[in-house]
Every structure is written in structure tokens, then in C-alpha cells.
TIKOLGU-123025 format. One record per residue (C-alpha): residue in three letters; y, z, x. Coordinates in steps of 0.25 Angstrom, whole numbers, padded with zeros to 4 digits, always signed. Last residue first. Layout:
ALAYZX;...
% end
This chain:
UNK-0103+0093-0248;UNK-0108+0100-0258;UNK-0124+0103-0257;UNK-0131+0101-0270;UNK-0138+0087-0263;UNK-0141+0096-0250;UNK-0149+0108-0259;UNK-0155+0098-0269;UNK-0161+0091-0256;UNK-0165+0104-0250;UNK-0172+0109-0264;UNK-0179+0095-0264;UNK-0184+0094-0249;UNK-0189+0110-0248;UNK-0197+0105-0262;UNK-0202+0092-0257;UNK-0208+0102-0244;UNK-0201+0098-0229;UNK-0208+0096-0218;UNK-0197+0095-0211;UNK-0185+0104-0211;UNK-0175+0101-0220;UNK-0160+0102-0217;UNK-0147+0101-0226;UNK-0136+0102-0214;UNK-0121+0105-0212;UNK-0125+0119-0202;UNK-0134+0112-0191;UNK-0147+0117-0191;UNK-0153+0128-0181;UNK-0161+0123-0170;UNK-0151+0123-0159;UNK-0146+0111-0167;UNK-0152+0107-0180;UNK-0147+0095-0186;UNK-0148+0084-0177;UNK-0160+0087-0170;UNK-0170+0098-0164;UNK-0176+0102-0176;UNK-0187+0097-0179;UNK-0193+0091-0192;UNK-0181+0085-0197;UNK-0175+0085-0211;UNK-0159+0084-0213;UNK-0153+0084-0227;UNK-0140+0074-0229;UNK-0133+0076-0242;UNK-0120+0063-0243;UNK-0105+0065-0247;UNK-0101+0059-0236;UNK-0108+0045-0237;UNK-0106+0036-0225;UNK-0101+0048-0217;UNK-0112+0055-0220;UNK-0122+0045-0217;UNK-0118+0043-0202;UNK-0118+0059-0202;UNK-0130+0059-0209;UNK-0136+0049-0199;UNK-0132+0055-0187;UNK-0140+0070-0193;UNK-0152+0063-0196;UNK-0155+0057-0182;UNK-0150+0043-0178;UNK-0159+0031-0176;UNK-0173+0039-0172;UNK-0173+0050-0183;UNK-0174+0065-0181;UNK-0165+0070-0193;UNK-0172+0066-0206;UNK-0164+0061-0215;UNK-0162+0065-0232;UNK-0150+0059-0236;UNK-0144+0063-0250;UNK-0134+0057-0260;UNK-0137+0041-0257;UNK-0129+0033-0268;UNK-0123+0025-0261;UNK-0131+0017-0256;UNK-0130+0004-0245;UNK-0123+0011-0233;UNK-0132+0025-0235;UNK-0145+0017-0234;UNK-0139+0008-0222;UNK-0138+0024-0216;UNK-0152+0028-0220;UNK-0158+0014-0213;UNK-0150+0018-0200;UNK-0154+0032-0200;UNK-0170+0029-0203;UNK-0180+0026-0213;UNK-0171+0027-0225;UNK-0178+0030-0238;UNK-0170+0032-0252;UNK-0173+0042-0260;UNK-0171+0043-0277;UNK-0171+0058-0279;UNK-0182+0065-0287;UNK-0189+0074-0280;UNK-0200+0066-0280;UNK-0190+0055-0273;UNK-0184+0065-0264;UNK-0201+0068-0258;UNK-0204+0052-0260;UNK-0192+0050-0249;UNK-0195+0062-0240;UNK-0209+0056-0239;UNK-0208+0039-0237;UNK-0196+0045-0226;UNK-0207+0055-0220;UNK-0218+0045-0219;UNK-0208+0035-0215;UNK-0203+0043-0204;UNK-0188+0039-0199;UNK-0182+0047-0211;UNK-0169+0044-0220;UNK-0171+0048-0234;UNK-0160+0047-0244;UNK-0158+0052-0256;UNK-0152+0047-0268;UNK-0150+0056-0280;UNK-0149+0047-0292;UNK-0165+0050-0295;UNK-0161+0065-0297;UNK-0167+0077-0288;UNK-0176+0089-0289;UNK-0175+0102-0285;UNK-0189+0108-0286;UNK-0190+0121-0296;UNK-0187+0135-0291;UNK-0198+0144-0288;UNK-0196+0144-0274;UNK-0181+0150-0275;UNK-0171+0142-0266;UNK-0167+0151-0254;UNK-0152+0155-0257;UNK-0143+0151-0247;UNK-0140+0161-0237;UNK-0126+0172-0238;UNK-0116+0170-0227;UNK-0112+0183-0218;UNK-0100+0179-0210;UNK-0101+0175-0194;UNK-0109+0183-0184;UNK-0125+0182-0185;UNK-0133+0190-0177;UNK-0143+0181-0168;UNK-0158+0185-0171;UNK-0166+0196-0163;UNK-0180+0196-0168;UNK-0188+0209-0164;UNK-0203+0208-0165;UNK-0209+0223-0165;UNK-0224+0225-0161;UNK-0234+0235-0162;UNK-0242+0247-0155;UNK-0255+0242-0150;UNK-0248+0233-0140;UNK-0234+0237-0138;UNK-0222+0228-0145;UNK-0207+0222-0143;UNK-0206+0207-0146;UNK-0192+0201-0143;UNK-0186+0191-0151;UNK-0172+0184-0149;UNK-0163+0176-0158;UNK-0156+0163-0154;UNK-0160+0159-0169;UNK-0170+0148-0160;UNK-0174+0159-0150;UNK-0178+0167-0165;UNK-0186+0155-0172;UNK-0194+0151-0158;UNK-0199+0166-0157;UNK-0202+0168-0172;UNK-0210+0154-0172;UNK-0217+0158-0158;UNK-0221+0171-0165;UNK-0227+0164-0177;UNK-0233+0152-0169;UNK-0247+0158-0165;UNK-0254+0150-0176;UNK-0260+0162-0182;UNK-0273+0168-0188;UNK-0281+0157-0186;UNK-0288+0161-0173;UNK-0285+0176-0169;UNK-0271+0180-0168;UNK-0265+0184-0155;UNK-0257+0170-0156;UNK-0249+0161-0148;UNK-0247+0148-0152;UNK-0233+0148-0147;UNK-0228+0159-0137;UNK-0220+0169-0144;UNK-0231+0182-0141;UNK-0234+0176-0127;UNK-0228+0187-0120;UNK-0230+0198-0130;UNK-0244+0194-0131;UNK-0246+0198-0117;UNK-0238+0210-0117;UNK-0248+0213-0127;UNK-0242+0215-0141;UNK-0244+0225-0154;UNK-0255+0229-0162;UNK-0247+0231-0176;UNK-0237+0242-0179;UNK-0227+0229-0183;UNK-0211+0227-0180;UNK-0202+0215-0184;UNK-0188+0216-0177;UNK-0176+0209-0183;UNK-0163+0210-0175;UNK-0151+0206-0177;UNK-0144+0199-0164;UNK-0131+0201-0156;UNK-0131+0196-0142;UNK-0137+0193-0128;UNK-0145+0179-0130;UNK-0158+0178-0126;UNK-0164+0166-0120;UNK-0172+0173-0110;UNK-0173+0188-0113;UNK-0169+0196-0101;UNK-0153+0192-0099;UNK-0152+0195-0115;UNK-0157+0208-0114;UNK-0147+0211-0103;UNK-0135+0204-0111;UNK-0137+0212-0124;UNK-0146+0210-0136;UNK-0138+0217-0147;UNK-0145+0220-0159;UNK-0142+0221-0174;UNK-0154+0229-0181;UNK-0168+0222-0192;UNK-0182+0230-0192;UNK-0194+0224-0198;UNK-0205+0234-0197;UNK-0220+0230-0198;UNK-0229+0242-0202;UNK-0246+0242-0202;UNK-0257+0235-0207;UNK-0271+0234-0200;UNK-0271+0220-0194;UNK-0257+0224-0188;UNK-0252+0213-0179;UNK-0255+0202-0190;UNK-0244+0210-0197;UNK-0235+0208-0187;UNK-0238+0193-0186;UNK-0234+0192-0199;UNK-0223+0199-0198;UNK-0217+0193-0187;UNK-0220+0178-0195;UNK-0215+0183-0205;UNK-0201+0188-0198;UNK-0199+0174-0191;UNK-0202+0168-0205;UNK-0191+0175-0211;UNK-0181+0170-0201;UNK-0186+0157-0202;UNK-0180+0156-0215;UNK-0168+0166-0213;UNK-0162+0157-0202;UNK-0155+0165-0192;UNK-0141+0172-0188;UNK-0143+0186-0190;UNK-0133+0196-0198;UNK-0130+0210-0193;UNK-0137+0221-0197;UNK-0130+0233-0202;UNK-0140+0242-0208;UNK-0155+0238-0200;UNK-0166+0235-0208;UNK-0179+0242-0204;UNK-0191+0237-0213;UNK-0204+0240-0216;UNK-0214+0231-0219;UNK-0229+0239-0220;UNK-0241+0231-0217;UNK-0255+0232-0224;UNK-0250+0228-0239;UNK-0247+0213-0234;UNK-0238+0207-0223;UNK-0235+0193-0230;UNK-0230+0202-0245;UNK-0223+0213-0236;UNK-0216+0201-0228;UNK-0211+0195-0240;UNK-0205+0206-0247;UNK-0199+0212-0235;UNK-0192+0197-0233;UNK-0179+0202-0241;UNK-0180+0213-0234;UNK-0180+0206-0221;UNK-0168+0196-0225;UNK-0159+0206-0229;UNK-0159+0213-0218;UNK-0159+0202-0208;UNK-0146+0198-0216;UNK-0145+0183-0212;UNK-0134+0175-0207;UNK-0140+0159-0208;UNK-0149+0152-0197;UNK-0154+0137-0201;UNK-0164+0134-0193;UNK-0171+0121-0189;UNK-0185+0125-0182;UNK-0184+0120-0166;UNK-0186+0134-0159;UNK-0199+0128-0153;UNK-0206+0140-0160;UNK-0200+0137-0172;UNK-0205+0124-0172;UNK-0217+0128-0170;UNK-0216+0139-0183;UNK-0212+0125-0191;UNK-0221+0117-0186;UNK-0232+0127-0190;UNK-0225+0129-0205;UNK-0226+0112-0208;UNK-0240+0114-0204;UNK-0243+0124-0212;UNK-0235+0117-0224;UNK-0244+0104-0220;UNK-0256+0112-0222;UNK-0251+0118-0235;UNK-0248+0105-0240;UNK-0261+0099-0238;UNK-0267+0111-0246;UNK-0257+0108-0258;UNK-0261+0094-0257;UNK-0275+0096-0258;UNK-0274+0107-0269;UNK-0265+0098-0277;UNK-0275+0088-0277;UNK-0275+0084-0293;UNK-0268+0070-0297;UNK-0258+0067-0302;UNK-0254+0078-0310;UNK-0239+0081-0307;UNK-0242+0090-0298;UNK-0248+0078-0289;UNK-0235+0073-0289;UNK-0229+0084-0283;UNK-0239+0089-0273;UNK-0241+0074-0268;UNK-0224+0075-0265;UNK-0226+0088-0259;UNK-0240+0082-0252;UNK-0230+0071-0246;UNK-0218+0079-0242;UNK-0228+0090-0236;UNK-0236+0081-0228;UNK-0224+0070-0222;UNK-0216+0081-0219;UNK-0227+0087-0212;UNK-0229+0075-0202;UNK-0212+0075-0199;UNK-0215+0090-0195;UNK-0227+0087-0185;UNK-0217+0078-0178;UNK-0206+0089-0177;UNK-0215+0100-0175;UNK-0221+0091-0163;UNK-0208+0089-0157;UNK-0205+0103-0157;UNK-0216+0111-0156;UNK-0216+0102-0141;UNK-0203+0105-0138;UNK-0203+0120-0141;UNK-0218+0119-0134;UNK-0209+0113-0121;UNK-0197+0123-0122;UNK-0208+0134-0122;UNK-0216+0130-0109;UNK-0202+0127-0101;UNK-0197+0140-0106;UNK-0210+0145-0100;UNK-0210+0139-0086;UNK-0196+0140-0085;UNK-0198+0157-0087;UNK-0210+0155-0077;UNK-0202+0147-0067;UNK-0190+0156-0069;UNK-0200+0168-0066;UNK-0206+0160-0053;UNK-0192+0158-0048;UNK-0187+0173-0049;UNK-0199+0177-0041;UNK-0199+0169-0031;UNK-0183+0172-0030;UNK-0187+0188-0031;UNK-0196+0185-0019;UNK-0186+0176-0010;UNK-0175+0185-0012;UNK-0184+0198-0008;UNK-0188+0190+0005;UNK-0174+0186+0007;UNK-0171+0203+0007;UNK-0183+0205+0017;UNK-0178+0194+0026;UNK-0163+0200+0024;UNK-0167+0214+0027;UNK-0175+0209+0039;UNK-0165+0202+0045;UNK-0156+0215+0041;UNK-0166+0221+0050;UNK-0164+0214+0062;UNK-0150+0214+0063;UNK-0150+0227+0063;UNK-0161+0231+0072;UNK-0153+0222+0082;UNK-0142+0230+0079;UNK-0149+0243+0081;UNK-0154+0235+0095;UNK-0140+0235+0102;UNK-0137+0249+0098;UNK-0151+0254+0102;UNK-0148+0247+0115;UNK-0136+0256+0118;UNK-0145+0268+0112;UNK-0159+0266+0120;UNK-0168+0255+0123;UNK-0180+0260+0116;UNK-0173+0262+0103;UNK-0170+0247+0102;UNK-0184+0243+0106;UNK-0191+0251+0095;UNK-0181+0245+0085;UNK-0185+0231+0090;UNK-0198+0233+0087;UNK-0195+0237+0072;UNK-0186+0227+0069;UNK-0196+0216+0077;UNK-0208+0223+0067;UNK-0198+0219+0054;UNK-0195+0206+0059;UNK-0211+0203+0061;UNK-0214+0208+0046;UNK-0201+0198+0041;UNK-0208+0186+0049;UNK-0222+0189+0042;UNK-0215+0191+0030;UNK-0207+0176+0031;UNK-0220+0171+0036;UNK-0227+0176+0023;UNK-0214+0169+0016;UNK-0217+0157+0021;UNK-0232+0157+0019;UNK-0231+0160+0004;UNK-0219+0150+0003;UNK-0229+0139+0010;UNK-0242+0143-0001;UNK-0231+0142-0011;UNK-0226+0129-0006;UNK-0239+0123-0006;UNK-0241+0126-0021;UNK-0228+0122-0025;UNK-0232+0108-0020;UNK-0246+0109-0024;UNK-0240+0112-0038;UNK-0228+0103-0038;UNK-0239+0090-0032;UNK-0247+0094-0043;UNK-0237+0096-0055;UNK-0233+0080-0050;UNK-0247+0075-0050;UNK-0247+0082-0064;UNK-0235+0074-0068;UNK-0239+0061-0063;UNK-0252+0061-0067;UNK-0247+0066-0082;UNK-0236+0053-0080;UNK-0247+0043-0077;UNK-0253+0047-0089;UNK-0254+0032-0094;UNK-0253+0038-0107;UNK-0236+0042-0104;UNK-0233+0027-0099;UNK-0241+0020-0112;UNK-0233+0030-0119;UNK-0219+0028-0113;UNK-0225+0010-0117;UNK-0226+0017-0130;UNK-0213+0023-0133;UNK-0205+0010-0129;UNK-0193+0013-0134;UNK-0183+0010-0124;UNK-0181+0026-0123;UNK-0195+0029-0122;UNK-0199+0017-0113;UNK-0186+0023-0104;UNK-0193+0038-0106;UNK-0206+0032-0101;UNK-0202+0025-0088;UNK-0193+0037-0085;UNK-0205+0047-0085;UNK-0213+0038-0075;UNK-0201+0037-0067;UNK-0200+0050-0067;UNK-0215+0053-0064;UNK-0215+0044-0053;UNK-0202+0051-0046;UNK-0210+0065-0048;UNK-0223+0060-0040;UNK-0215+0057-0031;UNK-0208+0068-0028;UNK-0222+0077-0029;UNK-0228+0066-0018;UNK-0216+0070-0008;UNK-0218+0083-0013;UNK-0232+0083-0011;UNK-0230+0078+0003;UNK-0221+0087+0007;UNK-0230+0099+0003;UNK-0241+0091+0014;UNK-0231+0089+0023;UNK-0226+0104+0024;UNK-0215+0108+0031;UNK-0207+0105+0019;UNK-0198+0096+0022;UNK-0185+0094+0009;UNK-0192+0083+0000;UNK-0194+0094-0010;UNK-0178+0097-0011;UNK-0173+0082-0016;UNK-0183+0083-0026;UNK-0175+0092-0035;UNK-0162+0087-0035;UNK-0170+0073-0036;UNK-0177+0077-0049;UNK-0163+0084-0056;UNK-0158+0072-0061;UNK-0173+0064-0068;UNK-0176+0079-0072;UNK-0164+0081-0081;UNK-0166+0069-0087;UNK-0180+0071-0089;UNK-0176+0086-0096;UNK-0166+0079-0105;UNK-0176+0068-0110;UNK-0182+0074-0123;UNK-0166+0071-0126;UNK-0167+0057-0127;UNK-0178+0058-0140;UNK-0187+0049-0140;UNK-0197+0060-0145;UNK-0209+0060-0138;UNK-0207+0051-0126;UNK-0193+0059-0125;UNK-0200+0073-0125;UNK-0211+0067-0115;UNK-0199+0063-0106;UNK-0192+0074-0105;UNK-0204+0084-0102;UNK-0208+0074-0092;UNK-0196+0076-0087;UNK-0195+0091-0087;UNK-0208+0091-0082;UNK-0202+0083-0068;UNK-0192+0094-0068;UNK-0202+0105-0070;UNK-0210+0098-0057;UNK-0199+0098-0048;UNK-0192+0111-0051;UNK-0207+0116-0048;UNK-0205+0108-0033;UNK-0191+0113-0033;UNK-0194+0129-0035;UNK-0206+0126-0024;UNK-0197+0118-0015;UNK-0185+0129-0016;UNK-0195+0141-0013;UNK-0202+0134+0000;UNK-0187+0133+0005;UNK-0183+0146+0002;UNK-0196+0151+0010;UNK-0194+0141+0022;UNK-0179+0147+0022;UNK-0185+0160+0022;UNK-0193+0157+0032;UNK-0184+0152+0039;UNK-0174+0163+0040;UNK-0188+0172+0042;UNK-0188+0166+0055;UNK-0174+0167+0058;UNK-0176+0183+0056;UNK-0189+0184+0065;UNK-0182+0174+0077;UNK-0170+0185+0077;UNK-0182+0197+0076;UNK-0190+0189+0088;UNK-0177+0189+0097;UNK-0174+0203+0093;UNK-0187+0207+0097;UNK-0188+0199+0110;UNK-0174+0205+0114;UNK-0181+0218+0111;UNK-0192+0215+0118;UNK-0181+0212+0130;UNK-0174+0225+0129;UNK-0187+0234+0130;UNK-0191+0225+0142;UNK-0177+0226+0148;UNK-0177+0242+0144;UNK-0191+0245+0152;UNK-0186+0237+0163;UNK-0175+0245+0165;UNK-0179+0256+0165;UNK-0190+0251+0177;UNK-0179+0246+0185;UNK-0171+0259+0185;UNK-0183+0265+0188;UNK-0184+0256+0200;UNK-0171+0256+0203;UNK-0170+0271+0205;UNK-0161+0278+0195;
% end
């Protein structure tokens, strides 16, 4: 071959060989560019998830502290404890460079901002805890806190903000790379084939390499996506149990103040009642009509603490069987004429764990709202089976457990759900009824009764075509026990005898001057202790004391310390508990402790005489 062609053949391949050096060089410089853009993208991820951490962390505290200031109870302050350890954790990555002065700037002012609101924090819970409730107050009405807090939501907003437009840019980059990669596999494999088998060879592995680059970019892109997406739905599902641990708290604490005012009512117009039947005087019809409010209200506390999944319960076997036809009656007589009952009892059923009382109302209140569903009349179903909820179902259903339940499903031909109804169907105060026709507590209440039985409820409906309510409640394993009769409503008052001596232990006065009138009209001879200490110096001087009435949230020592410090003065004494909330001595994961006479405030004269004949007859 002459030189010069020689030449010219080989220029061709050196020009062909040097591109596809550049190529390969460009591809090498392609993959560790998207190497730090990934990084920059993990990066902007981890700030955003700490900076959101950041700002539940700091409610959290506040959280804390308010339940503290509120109640003075030590442990409202759990969740500002945990704050207090896990804010420098937390910090430490935000002050990591940003690239971005003005985002750095934020999160310097962000730190800050959150240090302030600490202090501010830790100044009121030590007035709190050295007493001084109103100089916390004066603190709390300066509303230097509310400034704090909502430059704080600021600065995390603009914060999160500015890193979502940096994300969006980073990962726009990292396409832009990935799209240059691609177009450098393709140029390359042009090249490659120009230059003939032995170069080929060289350049297949080239091509190789290239493409698992692009494999493990796309794949990383894939990662990051569905880890976007997997932190935005933990956000959402925090986002709502936060919402519902909050209202559960807040039904709580204002059921058990609320609670404590209705005591006061329905003792007082019970003991008006009785007197005035007697013929003092005649306005029956007044207190008869205040009564019926404060019984309304009594019954609104009660559906929110249910809700709250604070109520006291008592769960018992029960025979689901038995119990729906033996409420068939009942439900025919609320229903009326236009609504058909039928029932579907299944042979074989196992035994539920449950309290029958609230039970009854969980099935009225489906009922009710069933028959609401069907303006015109129509057929509700109430069908009982054993069921098995296994692993998977279990793994889908937040807080479920997997298991053996009995099954009790309520089904009407009414109008049925949107999905949108479905989805808020439990949520309190919620209501498809028109104005004064419901409270919008009657779902909620089922709800809150079956999570605090460990149960599980899962509506299953079609619009226009009807709904079915299925209750799974926890199956009961040990021996079958028969309940205590209910006491007939016709039977007359139990009254007591001057020589019984009850005492009344109660850090209200209002309720203390109350309880003690309500024993004395029933006879007894009461003695008034306005705390723990005064009840026990009580005990140390009489002898002849046969019953202690106390109140279980006291400042001293609750009501359960003080009967076991009474009990082991007096053995053989009756102690009945009453409280109007139930997260205290007695009642632990909301059902009451086996050894205990309990009355829920408010409470009528006749609930307090038939339980105190009920304790009094009880050996011990």
C-alpha cells in the first residue's frame, strides 16, 4: 500500500480513535457527575426529613409543656423530654454547608429561634413545678411563645421550601446528565463499529461499562422516587395520628373537667328532686327539665370520651348471640314500622371479650344511623361469624392486630357512602345530616369503643346501594362466666342506716359538700374529708368508718395510694372509686382493674345508692 494511502487510512482510524477517546472520557466525567448529583440529591433529602423532624420535635414540646401547664401532671412532659435529648441530634446535621447562604442563614436563625423556644418552654414548666401557675401564665399571655413558634414554622417552611426548589433543580441536572450519558453510549457504539472487529472488542467493553453506569443511575433514580414517595406517606400517616392523639387528649381533659361540673348538677337537682316530691314546693317541671340537659350533656362527654378511647370499660365473655336477640326488641321499638330487623346468627360462635353496656350502644348507634340512611323504610341485618384476620390483612390495617375475632356486621338497603364519606366517616363532628339532626359523635364513639376493646371496624358499602358495619371484637379464651344480673328499673331505692358511716374523700368542695348530702339522703351518716391526708387522720380517730367514697384524681395521692394506705388501717373496709376520666389509678389501658367498685362521674342518687348497697353487701 503506498505511503500516502497508508497515511490517509490511517488518519481516518486516529481521528475515529481520538473521538472515541473523547467519548469515553466525557462518559467517565458523565458517571461521576451524576455521583454528585446523587449525593447533592441525598443530601437536599436528609435536610428536608431533618428540618420537618425539627419542627415536630419542637411541637412535641410544646405539646409537653401545655399538657403540663394544664394538668401538673409529670407525665404531660414525656414528649418535652424527648425533645430536650434529641434537639442536638438533630441540629447537628443543619449546620452541615449548604451551598446556599441565604438557606444557611435560615437555619442558623431556625437554630435559634428553637434554643429561645426552649428556654422559653423550660422557664414555664419550672414555675409549673415550683408552683407558680400564674407567673407560667403571665409567660404564656405575653405570647412571646406563639411568636416564637410561628417565626419557627416560618423559617422550616421557607427552609423546606428552598430546598424543594434545590432538589427539583438537582435532580433536573441529574436527567440532564443521565440524557448526555445515553447519547455518549450511542456515539460511542458508532464509533466502535467503524473501527472494525479488534477495536470492536476494546469498545463492547466500553459500551459495557457505560451502560451498567446508566443502569445504576436509572436504578438510584427509581430508589430516590419511591424513597420521596415513602416519606411523604409516613408524613401524612404522622400527620394524622398526631391529629387524632391530640383531639384524644384534648376530649380528654375537657370530658374530665366538664365531668366534675355535671356531678355537681345532677347530684344537686337529684337531691332538689327528692325533696321537692316530698311537697315543698312545686317546680318539678324545672328541675326535671334542668336534669334533662345536664343528662345530655353527661351523654356528649361520654360519646367523646369514647372517641378518645378514655371511657372505663369493664369487658365480660359475652354470647353475641344472646345479646342481639335479647336487644331485637329494643331495636324494633327505636327503628319503627318502616325498617325491617332481621337477624343472621351464626351456630357455633365463639365468645367476645367486651363490655356489654357500651356494646349495646355501639349497635344503636349503627342502627340509628342506618335507619337515617333510609328515609323511606327498608331492611337492616345484623349478622354475627367467628373470623380470622390473618398476617397480610393485619400488615394493611394500621393498628390491627392478626387473630381470632367474632364478628358482628350491621347491614342497611339505605343510600350508601361516597369514597369521600367513607374517608371521613369516624372523624369527629362529622356529619352528612342536616343541622340538628346529629352531633356527628355516633361513628366516632363506635370507632373510639372498638380500638379501645382491641377490636377492629371496617365499613364496606356502594353509593346508592347500602352499607354493611362490620365490628370485629376480640374472642374470649378462658371459661364461660355468666354476668351479674342488671338491677330491674322498677325496683325501689336502696337506702342505708344512720350507723353506717361513710366516708367522703374529694378535693372539690362543691362535689365533697354533694356526695356527702347525696349519702346523707340516702340515709347514711357521712363524714367529709377534703383530701388524702385529712381522709387518713379520719380513719386514725373513728372506728367506726364501713365505707370510703374517694375520688381518684387528687393532688396529695390519688384514690387508689389512699385505699391501700386505708386498707391496711382498716382491712375489712368498702372503698368505691369515682373519677371522671379515665387515665389514672384504676383503669389501665382503659378497662378497670379486676378488685374494684367504680362509679363514673356524673353519677344519679340512684346509680350512687344501688352501687353503695352493692359494695357494703360485698364479702370480703
Amino acid at each position: 500500500m503506498p505511503m500516502s494511502l497508508r497515511k490517509r487510512s490511517v488518519a481516518p482510524i486516529l481521528i475515529v480513535l481520538l473521538l472515541l477517546l473523547g467519548v469515553i472520557v466525557a462518559a467517565i466525567a458523565l458517571v461521576s457527575l451524576l455521583e454528585s448529583d446523587q449525593a447533592k440529591v441525598r443530601a437536599s433529602l436528609e435536610l428536608e426529613v431533618k428540618t420537618a423532624e425539627l419542627g415536630a420535635l419542637l411541637r412535641d414540646a410544646e405539646t409537653g409543656q401545655r399538657g403540663y401547664l394544664l394538668t401538673g401532671r409529670t407525665s404531660y412532659l414525656e414528649p418535652y423530654e424527648a425533645a430536650t435529648r434529641n434537639f442536638a441530634a438533630l441540629s447537628e446535621p443543619l449546620r452541615r454547608p449548604t451551598g446556599d447562604p441565604a438557606m444557611a442563614r435560615d437555619i442558623q436563625e431556625l437554630e435559634t429561634v428553637v434554643g429561645l423556644k426552649f428556654a422559653e418552654l423550660k422557664r414555664i414548666i419550672d414555675l409549673t413545678a415550683n408552683g407558680d401557675r400564674n407567673g407560667a401564665r403571665l409567660i404564656v399571655e405575653t405570647d412571646e411563645g406563639k411568636r416564637l413558634m410561628d417565626r419557627a414554622r416560618e423559617l422550616i417552611e421557607r427552609i423546606k421550601s428552598r430546598q424543594q426548589a434545590l432538589l427539583d433543580e438537582r435532580l433536573a441536572n441529574t436527567l440532564r446528565t443521565a440524557n448526555l450519558a445515553r447519547w455518549g453510549v450511542v456515539c460511542a457504539l458508532l464509533l466502535t463499529l467503524a473501527l472494525g472487529a479488534r477495536i470492536l472488542r476494546d469498545g463492547w467493553r466500553l459500551v459495557t461499562a457505560t451502560a451498567l453506569a446508566e443502569a445504576q443511575t436509572a436504578a438510584a433514580n427509581v430508589r430516590i422516587r419511591e424513597e420521596m414517595r415513602q416519606k411523604e406517606a409516613l408524613e401524612a400517616q404522622l400527620r394524622q395520628s398526631q391529629k387524632l392523639e391530640a383531639i384524644g387528649q384534648l376530649t380528654g381533659g375537657v370530658a374530665h373537667d366538664f365531668n366534675n361540673m355535671l356531678a355537681v348538677v345532677i347530684g344537686t337537682l337529684n337531691l332538689m328532686k327528692r325533696r321537692l316530691e316530698r311537697g315543698e314546693a312545686n317546680v318539678m317541671k324545672f328541675v326535671d327539665a334542668a336534669l334533662d340537659g345536664a343528662q345530655r350533656g353527661a351523654a356528649l362527654t361520654h360519646r367523646l370520651l369514647a372517641f378518645a378511647r378514655q371511657q372505663p370499660l369493664a369487658p365480660q365473655p359475652v354470647d353475641c348471640n344472646a345479646f342481639i336477640a335479647g336487644m331485637s326488641d329494643l331495636l324494633r321499638r327505636t327503628l319503627g314500622d318502616a325498617v325491617r330487623v332481621e337477624t343472621v346468627l351464626s351456630g357455633g360462635l365463639w365468645r367476645a371479650r367486651v363490655d356489654p353496656s357500651e356494646l349495646e350502644s355501639a349497635l344503636l348507634n349503627l342502627a340509628v344511623n342506618a335507619r337515617d340512611a333510609m328515609p323511606g323504610g327498608g331492611r337492616l341485618t345484623i349478622e354475627t361469624a367467628n373470623a380470622f384476620l390473618d398476617d397480610p390483612y393485619a400488615a394493611r390495617h394500621i393498628g390491627v392486630r392478626a387473630g381470632q375475632y367474632v364478628l358482628v356486621s350491621v347491614t342497611d338497603t339505605g343510600s350508601g357512602m361516597t369514597p369521600e364519606v367513607v374517608a371521613r366517616a369516624f372523624d369527629p363532628f362529622f356529619t352528612t345530616k342536616s343541622a340538628g339532626k346529629g352531633t356527628g359523635l355516633g361513628l366516632s364513639q363506635v370507632f373510639g369503643f372498638v380500638k379501645q376493646s382491641d377490636g377492629h371496624i371496617k365499613i364496606y358499602t356502594e353509593d346508592g346501594e347500602g352499607t354493611s358495619m362490620k365490628i370485629y371484637l376480640p374472642r374470649y379464651f378462658g371459661e364461660a362466666v355468666a354476668p351479674a344480673p342488671a338491677p330491674s328499673d322498677d325496683a325501689a331505692l336502696p337506702l342505708g342506716a344512720p350507723e353506717i358511716v361513710v366516708l367522703v374523700v374529694e378535693d372539690e368542695e362543691r362535689l365533697l359538700r354533694m356526695s356527702a348530702e347525696a349519702f346523707r339522703d340516702l340515709g347514711y351518716t357521712a363524714v367529709e374529708a377534703d383530701g388524702p391526708l385529712s381522709a387518713l387522720r379520719i380513719l386514725d380517730e373513728r372506728d367506726d368508718v364501713a365505707l370510703m367514697f374517694t375520688d381518684v384524681v387528687m393532688p396529695e395521692m390519688n384514690g387508689r395510694k389512699l385505699a391501700e394506705a386505708a386498707l391496711a388501717r382498716r382491712p375489712g373496709l368498702k372503698v368505691i372509686y369515682t373519677t371522671g376520666f379515665s387515665r389514672n389509678a384504676v383503669v389501665h389501658n382503659g378497662v378497670l382493674d379486676h378488685d374494684v367498685d367504680f362509679l363514673p362521674k356524673p353519677f344519679t342518687l340512684e346509680q350512687l345508692a344501688r352501687k353503695a348497697r352493692a359494695a357494703l353487701s360485698r364479702k370480703v
